[in-house]
C-alpha positions in Angstrom: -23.9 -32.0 -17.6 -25.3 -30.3 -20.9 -25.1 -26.8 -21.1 -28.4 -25.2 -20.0 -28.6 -21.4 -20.7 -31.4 -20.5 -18.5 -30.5 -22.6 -16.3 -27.3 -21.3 -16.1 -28.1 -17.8 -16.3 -30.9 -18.3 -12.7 -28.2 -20.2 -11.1 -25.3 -17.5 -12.5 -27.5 -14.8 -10.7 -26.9 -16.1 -7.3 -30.6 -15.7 -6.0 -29.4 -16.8 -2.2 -27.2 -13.4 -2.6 -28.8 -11.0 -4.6 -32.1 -10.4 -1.9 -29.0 -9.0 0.7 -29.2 -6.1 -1.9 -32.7 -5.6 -1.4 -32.1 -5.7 2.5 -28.9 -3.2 1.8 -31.2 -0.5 -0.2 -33.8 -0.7 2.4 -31.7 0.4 5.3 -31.6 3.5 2.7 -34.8 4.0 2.3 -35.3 4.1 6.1 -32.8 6.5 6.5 -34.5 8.5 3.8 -37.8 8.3 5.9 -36.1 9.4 9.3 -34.3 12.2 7.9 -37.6 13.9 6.7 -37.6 13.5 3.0 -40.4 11.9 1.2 -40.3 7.9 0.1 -42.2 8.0 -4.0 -42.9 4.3 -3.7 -42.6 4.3 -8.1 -39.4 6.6 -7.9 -37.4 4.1 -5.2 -38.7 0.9 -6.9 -37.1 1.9 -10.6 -33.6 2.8 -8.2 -34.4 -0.4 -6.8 -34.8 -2.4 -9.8 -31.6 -0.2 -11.1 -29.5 -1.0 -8.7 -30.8 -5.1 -8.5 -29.6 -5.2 -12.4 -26.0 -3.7 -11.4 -25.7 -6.1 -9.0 -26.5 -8.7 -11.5 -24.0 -7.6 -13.7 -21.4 -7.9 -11.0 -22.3 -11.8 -10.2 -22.3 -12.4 -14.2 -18.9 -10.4 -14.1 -17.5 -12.2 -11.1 -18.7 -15.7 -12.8 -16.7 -15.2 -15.2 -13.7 -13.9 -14.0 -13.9 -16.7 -11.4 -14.2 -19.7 -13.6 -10.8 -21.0 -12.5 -10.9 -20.8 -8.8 -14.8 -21.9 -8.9 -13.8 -25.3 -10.7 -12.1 -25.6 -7.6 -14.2 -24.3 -4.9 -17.3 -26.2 -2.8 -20.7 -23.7 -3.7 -22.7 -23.4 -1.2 -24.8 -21.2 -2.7 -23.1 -17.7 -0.9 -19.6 -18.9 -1.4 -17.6 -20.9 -3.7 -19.5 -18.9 -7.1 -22.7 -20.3 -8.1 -20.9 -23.6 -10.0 -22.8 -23.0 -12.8 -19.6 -23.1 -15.5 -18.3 -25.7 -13.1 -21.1 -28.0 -13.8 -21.7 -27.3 -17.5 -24.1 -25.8 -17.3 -23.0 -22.3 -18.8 -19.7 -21.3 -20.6 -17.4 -18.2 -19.5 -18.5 -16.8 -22.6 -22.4 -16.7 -21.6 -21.5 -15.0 -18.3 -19.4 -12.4 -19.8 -21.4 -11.5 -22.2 -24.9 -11.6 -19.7 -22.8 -9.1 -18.4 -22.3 -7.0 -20.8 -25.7 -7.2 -21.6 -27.4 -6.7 -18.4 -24.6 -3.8 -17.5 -26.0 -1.8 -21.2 -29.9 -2.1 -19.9 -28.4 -0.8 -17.1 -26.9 2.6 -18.1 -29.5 2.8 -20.8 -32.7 2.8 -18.6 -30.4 4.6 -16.0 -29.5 7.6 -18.3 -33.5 7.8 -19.5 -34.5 7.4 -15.6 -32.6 10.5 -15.0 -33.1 12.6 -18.3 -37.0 12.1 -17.1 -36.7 13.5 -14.3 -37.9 10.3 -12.2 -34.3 9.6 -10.4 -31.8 12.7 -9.8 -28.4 12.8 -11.0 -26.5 12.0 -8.0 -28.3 8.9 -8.1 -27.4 8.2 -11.4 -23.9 8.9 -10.5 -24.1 6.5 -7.6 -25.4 4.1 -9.7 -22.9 4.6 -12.8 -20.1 4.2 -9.6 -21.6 1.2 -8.3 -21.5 -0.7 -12.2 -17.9 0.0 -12.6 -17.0 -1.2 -8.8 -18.7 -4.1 -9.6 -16.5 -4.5 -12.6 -13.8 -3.6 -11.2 -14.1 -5.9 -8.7 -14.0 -8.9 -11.0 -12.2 -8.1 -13.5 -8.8 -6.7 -15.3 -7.2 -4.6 -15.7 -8.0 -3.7 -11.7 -9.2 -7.2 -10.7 -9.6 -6.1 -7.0 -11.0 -9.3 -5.5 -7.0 -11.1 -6.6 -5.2 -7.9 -5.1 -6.2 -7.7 -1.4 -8.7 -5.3 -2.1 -12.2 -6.6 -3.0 -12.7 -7.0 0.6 -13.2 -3.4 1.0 -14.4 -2.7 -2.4 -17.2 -5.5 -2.6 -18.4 -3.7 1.3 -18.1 0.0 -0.3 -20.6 -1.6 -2.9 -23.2 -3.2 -0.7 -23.0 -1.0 2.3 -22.6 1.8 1.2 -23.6 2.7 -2.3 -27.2 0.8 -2.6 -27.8 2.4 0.7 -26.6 6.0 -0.7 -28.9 5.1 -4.1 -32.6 4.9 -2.0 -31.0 7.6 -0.1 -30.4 10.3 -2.7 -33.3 9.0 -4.4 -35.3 10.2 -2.0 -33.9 13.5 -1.2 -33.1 14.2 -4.9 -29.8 15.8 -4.2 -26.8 13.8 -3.2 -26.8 12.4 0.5 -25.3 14.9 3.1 -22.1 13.5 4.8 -24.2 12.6 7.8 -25.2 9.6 5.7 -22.2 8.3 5.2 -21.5 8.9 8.9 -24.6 6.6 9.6 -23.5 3.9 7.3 -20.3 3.3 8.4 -21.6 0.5 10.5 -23.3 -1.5 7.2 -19.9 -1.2 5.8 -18.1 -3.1 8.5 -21.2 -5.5 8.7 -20.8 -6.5 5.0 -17.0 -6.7 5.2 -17.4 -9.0 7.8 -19.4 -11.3 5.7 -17.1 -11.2 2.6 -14.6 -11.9 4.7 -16.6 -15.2 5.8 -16.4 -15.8 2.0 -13.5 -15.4 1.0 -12.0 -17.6 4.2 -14.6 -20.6 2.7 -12.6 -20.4 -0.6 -9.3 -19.9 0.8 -8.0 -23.0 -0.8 -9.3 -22.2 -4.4 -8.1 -19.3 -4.4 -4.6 -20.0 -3.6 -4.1 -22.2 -6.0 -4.9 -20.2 -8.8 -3.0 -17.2 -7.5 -6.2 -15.1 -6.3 -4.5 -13.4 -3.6 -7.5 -12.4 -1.5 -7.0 -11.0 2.0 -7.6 -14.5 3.3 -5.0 -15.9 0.7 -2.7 -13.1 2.6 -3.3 -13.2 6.2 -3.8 -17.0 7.0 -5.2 -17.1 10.5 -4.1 -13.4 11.4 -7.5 -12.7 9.3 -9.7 -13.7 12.6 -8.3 -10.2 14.1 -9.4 -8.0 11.3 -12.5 -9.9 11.2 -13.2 -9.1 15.0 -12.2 -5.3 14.3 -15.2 -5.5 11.8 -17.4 -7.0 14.2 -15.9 -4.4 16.7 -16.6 -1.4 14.5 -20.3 -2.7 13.6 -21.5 -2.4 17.3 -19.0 0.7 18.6 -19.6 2.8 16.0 -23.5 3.4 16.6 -22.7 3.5 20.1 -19.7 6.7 19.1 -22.1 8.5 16.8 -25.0 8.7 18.2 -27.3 10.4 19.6 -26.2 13.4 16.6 -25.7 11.4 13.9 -27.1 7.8 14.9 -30.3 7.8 16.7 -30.0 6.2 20.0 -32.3 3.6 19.3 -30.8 2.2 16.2 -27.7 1.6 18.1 -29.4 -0.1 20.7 -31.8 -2.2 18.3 -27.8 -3.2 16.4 -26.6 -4.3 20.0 -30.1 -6.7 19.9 -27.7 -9.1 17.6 -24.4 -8.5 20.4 -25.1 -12.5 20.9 -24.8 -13.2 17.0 -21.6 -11.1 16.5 -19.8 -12.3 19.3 -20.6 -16.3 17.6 -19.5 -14.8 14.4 -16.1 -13.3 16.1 -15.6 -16.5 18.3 -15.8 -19.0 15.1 -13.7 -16.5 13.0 -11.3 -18.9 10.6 -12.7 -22.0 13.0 -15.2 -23.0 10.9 -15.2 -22.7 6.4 -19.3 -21.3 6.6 -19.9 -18.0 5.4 -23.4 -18.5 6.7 -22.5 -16.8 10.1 -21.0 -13.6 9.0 -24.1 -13.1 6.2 -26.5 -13.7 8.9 -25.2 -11.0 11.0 -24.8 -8.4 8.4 -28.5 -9.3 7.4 -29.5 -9.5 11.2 -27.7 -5.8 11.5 -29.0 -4.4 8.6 -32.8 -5.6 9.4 -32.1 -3.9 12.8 -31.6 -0.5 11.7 -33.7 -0.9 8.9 -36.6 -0.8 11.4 -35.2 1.3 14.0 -34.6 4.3 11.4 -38.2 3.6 10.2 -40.0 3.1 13.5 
């Protein structure tokens, strides 16, 4: 196939992933709302639109650092890359430097967002956090994702820092530990869905050497996969009603039926689809339970 720039760029972007980080800063901005502080619809949509182009740069990062084990991979539009470099369509040089590009207009407008006065500076910390994650995720010399660690890293990321980035944009001081207490839940929901992931391309991976917790564990992964699914539901049920409001924990135990599919089909079945649905199903459940 010819090599299509635009093309490649859209289909580079990963638009069947990037709306979870929509999802993921709302859950934020409901928090935001329930602990009393006031939601500046302008303010939170230039964090938004901040944190969106971060997470852009990460996919364009991650394309490129993932060339080798994507040529090998089935995409399926939330695993296997976006097959865009595969295909022909772009080059590893377009991605990289797409992300180069889109990370700049990211600290640029970030730094001006916060020298104005619109955004405070824990935000901007959070989001200058959140850029180099998503680099070091991808890339050397850390290259989490082929180390055992971008599990944990690529949850950290979605989570808990686009939470934490409507959150302190709201309160305009940096989010009091309670918040992190009340996100802990989001953090084992996303992990179980990269772990859906990264069990899809298990394959790929191992033949290029990408030593991903999958790669490492084999079918032991389906226990740490249930301890994620464990920890989503127990953990509202542990903190609240202090830290967690009773009825966000009982609108998360609304999905019990998904996460128990999820935990029975663990390393049964090559679909990430499952474990994304329930972190979106989870994270749509407090979402409106913080804000209603």
């Amino acid at each position: 196939m010819a090599p299509n720039p635009l093309r490649g760029l859209w289909q580079m972007s990963r638009p069947l992933i990037l709306p979870s980080g929509v999802l993921a800063y709302a859950v934020g901005v409901a928090m935001a709302r329930y602990a009393g502080h006031p939601i500046i619809w302008g303010d939170q949509a230039l964090a938004l639109t901040l944190t969106m182009l971060a997470n852009l740069a990460a996919h364009y990062a991650d394309e490129y650092a993932d060339a080798d084990t994507d040529a090998l991979a089935v995409h399926t539009g939330i695993s296997g890359g976006s097959g865009a470099i595969a295909a022909g369509l772009a080059t590893p040089t377009l991605a990289f430097n797409a992300a180069l590009f889109v990370s700049a207009l990211t600290i640029v407008v970030g730094i001006g967002a916060v020298l104005s006065g619109r955004l405070p500076l824990a935000a901007g910390l959070i989001l200058l956090i959140g850029l180099s994650g998503g680099w070091a995720y991808s890339l050397p010399p850390l290259a989490l994702e082929r180390r055992g660690l971008g599990e944990i890293t690529n949850a950290l990321l979605g989570g808990l820092l686009m939470p934490l980035m409507a959150y302190a944009t709201a309160a305009h001081h940096a989010p009091p530990l309670e918040a992190y207490l009340q996100l802990a839940p989001m953090v084992a929901a996303a992990l179980t869905c990269i772990l859906g992931v990264h069990w899809a391309d298990r394959n790929a991976d191992a033949l290029v050497g990408k030593r991903t917790l999958a790669v490492i564990l084999g079918q032991r992964l389906r226990w740490l996969w249930w301890a994620c699914i464990a920890l989503a539901y127990l953990l509202p049920l542990l903190l609240m009603p202090h830290i967690i409001p009773a009825a966000v924990a009982l609108a998360g135990l609304l999905t019990l039926p998904l996460g128990l599919y999820v935990g029975f089909r663990a390393t049964r079945t090559d679909s990430a689809v499952p474990g994304a649905g329930l972190m979106i199903a989870l994270m749509l459940a407090h979402t409106v339970a913080y804000w209603v």
